[in-house]
C-alpha positions as CSV (number, residue, x, y, z in Angstrom):
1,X,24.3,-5.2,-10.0
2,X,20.3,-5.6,-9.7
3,X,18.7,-4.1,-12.5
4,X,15.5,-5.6,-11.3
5,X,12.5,-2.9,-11.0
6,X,11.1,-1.7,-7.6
7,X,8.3,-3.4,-7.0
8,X,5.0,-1.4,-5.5
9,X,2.0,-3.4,-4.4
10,X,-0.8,-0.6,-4.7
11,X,-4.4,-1.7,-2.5
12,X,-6.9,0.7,-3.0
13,X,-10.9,-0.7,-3.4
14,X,-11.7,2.6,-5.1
15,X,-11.0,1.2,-9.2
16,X,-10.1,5.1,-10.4
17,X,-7.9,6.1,-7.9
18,X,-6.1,2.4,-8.0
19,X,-5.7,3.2,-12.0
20,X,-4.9,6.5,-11.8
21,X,-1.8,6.3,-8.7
22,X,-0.9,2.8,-10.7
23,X,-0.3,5.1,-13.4
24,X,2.0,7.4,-12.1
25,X,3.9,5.2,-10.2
26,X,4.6,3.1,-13.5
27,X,5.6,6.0,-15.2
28,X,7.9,7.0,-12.4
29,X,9.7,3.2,-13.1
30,X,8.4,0.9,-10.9
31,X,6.5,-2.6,-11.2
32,X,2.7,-1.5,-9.5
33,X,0.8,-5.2,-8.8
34,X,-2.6,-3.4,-7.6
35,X,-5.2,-5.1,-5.0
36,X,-8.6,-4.1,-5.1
37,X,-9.4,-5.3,-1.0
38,X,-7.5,-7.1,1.6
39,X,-7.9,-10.4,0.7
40,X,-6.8,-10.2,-2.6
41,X,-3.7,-8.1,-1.5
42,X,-2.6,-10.7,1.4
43,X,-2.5,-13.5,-1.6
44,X,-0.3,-11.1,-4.1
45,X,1.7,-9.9,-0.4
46,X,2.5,-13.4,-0.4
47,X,2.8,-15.3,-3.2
48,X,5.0,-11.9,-5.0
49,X,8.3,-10.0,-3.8
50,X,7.5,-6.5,-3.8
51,X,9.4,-3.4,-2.3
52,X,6.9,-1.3,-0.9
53,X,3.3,-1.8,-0.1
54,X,1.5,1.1,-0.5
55,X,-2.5,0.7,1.0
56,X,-5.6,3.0,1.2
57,X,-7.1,3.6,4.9
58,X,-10.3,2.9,4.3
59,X,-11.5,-0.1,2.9
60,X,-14.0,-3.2,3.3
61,X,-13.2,-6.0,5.2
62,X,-9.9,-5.1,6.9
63,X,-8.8,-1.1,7.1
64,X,-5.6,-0.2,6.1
65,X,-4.4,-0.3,9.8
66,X,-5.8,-4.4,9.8
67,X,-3.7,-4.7,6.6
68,X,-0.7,-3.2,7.4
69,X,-0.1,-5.4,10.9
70,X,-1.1,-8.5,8.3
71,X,1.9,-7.8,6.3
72,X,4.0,-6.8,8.8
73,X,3.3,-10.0,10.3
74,X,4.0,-12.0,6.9
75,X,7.2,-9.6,5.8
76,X,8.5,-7.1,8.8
77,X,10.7,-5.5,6.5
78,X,8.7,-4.9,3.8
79,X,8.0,-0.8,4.5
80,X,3.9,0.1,4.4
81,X,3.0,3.7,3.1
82,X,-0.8,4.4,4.3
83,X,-2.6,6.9,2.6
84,X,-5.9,8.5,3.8
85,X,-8.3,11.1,2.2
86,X,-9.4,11.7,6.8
87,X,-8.0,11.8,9.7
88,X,-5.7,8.6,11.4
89,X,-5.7,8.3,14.5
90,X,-2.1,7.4,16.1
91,X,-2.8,4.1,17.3
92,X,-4.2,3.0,14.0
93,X,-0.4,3.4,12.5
94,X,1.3,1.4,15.0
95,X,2.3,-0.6,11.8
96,X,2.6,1.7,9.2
97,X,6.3,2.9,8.1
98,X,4.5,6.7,6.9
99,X,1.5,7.9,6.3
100,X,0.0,10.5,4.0
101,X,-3.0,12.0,5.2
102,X,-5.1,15.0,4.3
103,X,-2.5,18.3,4.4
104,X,0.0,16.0,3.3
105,X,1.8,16.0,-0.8
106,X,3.3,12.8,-2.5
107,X,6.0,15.4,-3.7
């Protein structure tokens, strides 16, 4: 049996919102390694084993969408929840497993 904790890998470049989901999550019993940009998530996608990746649409460098078809292209099977606090458009979730948008409830 794996008793091993679900791990979540939580990218978000906005410091309060990473603290505050990281938070929940934790206290919901799973593992949160948190990015604060793409780069730094792409090292911790790679170097760690984690269950879900869990990134923020907008962001410096690479968007959420960028991110998501990185990691997909490192790990296909890792699922990648985008969230957004706007609008998507379709073709930007090509490689996202689900996305939360506005409208939308974690619950």
């Amino acid at each position: 049996m794996d008793d091993r904790q679900p791990t979540v890998l939580y990218v978000d470049d906005n410091p309060k919102s990473r603290r505050l989901l990281a938070s929940v999550l934790q206290n919901c019993g799973f593992k949160v390694i948190t990015a604060a940009d793409s780069v730094e998530a792409l090292s911790q996608f790679r170097d760690t084993s984690v269950d879900l990746a869990l990134v923020d649409y907008q962001m410096p460098q690479l968007s959420g969408a960028e991110l998501a078809g990185n990691m997909k292209g490192i790990n296909p099977d890792v699922p990648v929840v985008m969230i957004s606090g706007c609008a998507v458009p379709a073709f930007e979730l090509c490689f996202v497993d689900a996305h939360f948008g506005p409208g939308t409830a974690f619950d």
